[in-house]
N, C-alpha and C positions, 0 to 999 in steps of 0.2 A: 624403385620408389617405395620407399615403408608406410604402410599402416596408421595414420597417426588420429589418435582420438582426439576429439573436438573436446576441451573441457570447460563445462559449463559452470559459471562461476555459483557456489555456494547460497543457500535462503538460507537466515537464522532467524524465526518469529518468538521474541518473549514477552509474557506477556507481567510484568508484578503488581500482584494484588488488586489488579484491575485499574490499575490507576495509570501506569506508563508499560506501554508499546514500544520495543524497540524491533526495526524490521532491516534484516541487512541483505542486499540484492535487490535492491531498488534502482532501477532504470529510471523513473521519472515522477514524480509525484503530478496529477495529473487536476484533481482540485481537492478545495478542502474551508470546512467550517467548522464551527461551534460544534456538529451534528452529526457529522461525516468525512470522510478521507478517500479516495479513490488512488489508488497508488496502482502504475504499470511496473512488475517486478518482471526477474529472472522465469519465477513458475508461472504469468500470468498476471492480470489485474486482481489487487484486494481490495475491498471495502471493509471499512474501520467506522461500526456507528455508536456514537455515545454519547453523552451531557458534555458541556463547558469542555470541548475536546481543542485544546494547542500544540501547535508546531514548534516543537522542543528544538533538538539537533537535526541537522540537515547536511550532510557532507554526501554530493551528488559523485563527487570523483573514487569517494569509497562504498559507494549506495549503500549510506544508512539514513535512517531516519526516527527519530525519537517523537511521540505522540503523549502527552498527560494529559489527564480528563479524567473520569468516568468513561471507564472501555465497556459496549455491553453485549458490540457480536465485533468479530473478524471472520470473514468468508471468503474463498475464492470464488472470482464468476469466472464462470463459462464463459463461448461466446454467445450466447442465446441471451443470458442473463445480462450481457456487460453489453449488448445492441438497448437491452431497455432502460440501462441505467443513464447510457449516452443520452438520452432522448431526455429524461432527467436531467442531467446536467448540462447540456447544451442550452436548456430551457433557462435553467436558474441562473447561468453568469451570460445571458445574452444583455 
């Protein structure tokens, strides 16, 4: 029996001029407003927080997703950090 590596499929985050986010290796977009983004990717969950932020492209069979606004942090959590953001968003779309 051989050897075979498990390959993990690719993240590309860009970000232009602060205006449009594009994120490729998205598993799932998980919520999103005016203010914020929660995206469950390939490396992990991101949050994306900014001004007047919209849901551009969206093609989940090639996990991309396009974000314009006013971009003003992208971060990975942890899980320490993405248990208190749950608690956060569980609260806001009850």
């Amino acid at each position: 029996m051989e050897n075979q590596e498990v390959v993990k499929p690719n993240q590309n985050i860009s970000i232009k001029d602060r205006k449009v986010c594009e994120i490729e290796g998205v598993k799932k977009l998980d919520s999103f407003d005016d203010k914020e983004f929660l995206i469950d990717s390939v490396n992990g969950y991101i949050h994306v927080k900014g001004e007047g932020l919209s849901l551009g492209l969206m093609d989940m069979e090639k996990g991309l997703i396009s974000i314009s606004g006013k971009i003003d942090s992208l971060s990975f959590l942890t899980k320490s950090k993405f248990d208190r953001k749950e608690g956060f968003f569980s609260k806001l779309f009850k």
